[in-house]
N, C-alpha and C positions, 0 to 999 in steps of 0.2 A: 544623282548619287551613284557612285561607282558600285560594281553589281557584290565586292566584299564589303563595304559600308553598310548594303541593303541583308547580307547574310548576318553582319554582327548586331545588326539592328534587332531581326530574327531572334537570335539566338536571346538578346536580351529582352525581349518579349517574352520569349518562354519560361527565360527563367521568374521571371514576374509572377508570370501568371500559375506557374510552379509553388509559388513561394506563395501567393495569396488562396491560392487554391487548400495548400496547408493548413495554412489558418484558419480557413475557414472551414475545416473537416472537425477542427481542435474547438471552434467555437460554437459547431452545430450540436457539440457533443452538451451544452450547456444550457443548450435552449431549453426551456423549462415545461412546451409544447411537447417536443419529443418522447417514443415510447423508450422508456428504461427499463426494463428486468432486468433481474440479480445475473442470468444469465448475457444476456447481450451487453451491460457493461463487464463483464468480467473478458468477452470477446474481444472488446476494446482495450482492455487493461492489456491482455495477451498481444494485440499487433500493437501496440503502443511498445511495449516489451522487445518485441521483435526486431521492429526498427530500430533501436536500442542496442542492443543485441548487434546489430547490424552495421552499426554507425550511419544508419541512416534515418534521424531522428526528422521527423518536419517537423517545419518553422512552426513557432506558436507567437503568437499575436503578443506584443506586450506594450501594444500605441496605446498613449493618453485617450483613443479612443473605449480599446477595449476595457480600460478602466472605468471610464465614464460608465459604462453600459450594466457594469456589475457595482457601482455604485451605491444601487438603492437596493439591491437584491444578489443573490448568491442561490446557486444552483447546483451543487457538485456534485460529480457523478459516482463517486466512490468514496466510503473512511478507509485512510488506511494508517494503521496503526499499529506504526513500524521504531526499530531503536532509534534514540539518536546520534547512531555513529554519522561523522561528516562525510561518511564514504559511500553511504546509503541515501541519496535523496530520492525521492517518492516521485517528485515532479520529472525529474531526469530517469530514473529507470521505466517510468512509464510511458513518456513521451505526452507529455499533459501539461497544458497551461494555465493561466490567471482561472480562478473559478470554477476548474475541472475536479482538482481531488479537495478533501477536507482532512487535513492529517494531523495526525496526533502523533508526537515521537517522547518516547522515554527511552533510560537508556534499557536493554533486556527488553524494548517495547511492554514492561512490566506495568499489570495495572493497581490503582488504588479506588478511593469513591469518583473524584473530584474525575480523575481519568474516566471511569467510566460512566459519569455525567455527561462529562463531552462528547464520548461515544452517544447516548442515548438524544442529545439535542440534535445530534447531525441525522441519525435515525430516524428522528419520533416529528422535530420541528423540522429540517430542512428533508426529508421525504426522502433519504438519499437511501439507493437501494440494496447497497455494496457493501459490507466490511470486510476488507483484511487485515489480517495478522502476519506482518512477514518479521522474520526472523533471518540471519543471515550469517554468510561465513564467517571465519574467523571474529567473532564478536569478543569485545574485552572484558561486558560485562557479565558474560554466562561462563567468559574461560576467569573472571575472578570470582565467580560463584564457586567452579567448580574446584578451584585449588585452594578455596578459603578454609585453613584450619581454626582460625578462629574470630574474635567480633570484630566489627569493620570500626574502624576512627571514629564513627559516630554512628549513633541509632539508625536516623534515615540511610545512610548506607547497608546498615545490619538487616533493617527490613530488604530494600533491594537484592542484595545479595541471597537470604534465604527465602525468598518468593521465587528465586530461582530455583535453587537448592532443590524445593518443596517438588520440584519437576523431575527431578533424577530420577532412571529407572535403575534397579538393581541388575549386576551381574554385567555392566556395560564394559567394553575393551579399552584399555587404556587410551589406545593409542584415536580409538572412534569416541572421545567421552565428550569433548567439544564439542562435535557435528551432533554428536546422539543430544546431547544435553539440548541445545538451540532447537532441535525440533523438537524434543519435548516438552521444551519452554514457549513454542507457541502453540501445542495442544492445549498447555496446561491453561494459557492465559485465553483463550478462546471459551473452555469449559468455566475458566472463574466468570467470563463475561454472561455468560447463556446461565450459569445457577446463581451469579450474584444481582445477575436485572431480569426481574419477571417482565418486564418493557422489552428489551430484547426479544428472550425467550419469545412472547407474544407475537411479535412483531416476523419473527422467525417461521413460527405457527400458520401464521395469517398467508405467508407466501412476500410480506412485503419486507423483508430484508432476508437476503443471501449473505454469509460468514462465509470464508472461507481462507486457511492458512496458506503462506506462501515464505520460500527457503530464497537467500537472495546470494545469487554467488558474486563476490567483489570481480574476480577477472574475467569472466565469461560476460559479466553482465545481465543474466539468465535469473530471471523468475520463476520457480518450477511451483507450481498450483496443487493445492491437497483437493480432494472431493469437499463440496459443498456437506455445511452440517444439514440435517436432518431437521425435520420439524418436532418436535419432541422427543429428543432422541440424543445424547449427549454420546455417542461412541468414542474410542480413541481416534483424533484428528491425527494422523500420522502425514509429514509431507514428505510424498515418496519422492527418491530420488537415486 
């Protein structure tokens, strides 16, 4: 083999082992052995983020095998329970694969029972140690909350819209009433989570689940992270930014 043959050989080696090396960073993250606190995934969400951020997202496994292996079990290392603008995916801004996040999307990430049921089984039944709340820019359904003068086409919109609503602080600037609103619509919906599930709360209490809000910017790509809630302790969740 001539000695450029033996260098593109190389180079396609690395890139391999590159690429499987990925995946299996993304697949260790699921192992059910592994230690997880609220903090050390939240680390992971953050350089997940980054790469992201970066365009330099690694490879995540999506072989018939990796499916096979999550077949009989699920492991996820994080809820996150975000809108469902199409512009927003959980998986892509995190840099997370098959059986990594457990996500919940509504639109306004707005919750109801049924929503916060499925919060509380990802919790309570699958052990998972993470919730976030992200909220994000320019969202359409906090800027039709916020411009709605009156009842929406139908009930179930009316609820949505004024669940938002219910989040507005007074005395906000016109021209910040979007931004200000979206963060205070994931304090608000954080605080309905922690006083509407004494499961939660508990679980919060105990040390075995971390909350915490996050602001998602569409062209940065940029996650920006609020402080961890408190353990009995419901303060204003503000995500600074």
């Amino acid at each position: 083999m001539c000695p450029e043959g033996r260098v593109t050989v190389r180079i396609r080696v690395v890139a391999l082992f590159l690429m499987l090396l990925g995946c299996v960073s993304i697949a260790a993250s699921t192992d059910p052995s592994a230690p997880r606190t609220p903090q050390e995934v939240l680390g992971v969400l953050k350089a997940g983020n980054d790469r992201f951020v970066r365009n330099a997202s690694s490879p995540v496994s999506l072989s018939p095998n990796r499916r096979r292996e999550l077949a009989d079990a699920q492991h996820p290392m994080a809820i996150v329970l975000s809108c469902a603008d199409s512009r927003v995916p959980p998986e892509y801004v995190f840099n997370a694969g098959l059986g990594d996040l457990f996500v919940v999307r509504t639109a306004g990430e707005v919750i109801d029972r049924s929503i916060l049921a499925t919060v509380e089984y990802g919790a309570e039944h699958l052990h998972i140690p993470l919730l976030v709340v992200m909220g994000h820019e320019s969202c359409g359904a906090v800027k039709a909350a916020a411009e709605s003068k009156s009842a929406a086409p139908s009930p179930n919109l009316d609820y949505l819209l004024k669940a938002i609503q219910a989040a507005r602080k007074p005395n906000t600037q016109e021209r910040d009433e979007i931004k200000t609103l979206v963060l205070a619509n994931v304090e608000q919906v954080i605080n309905d989570a922690m006083t509407k599930s004494s499961l939660l709360q508990h679980l919060v209490d105990e040390g075995r689940l971390g909350v915490v809000g996050a602001y998602y910017e569409l062209v940065s790509g940029r996650a920006i992270f609020s402080e961890p809630v408190k353990a009995q302790a419901l303060p204003t969740r503000e995500v600074k930014h």
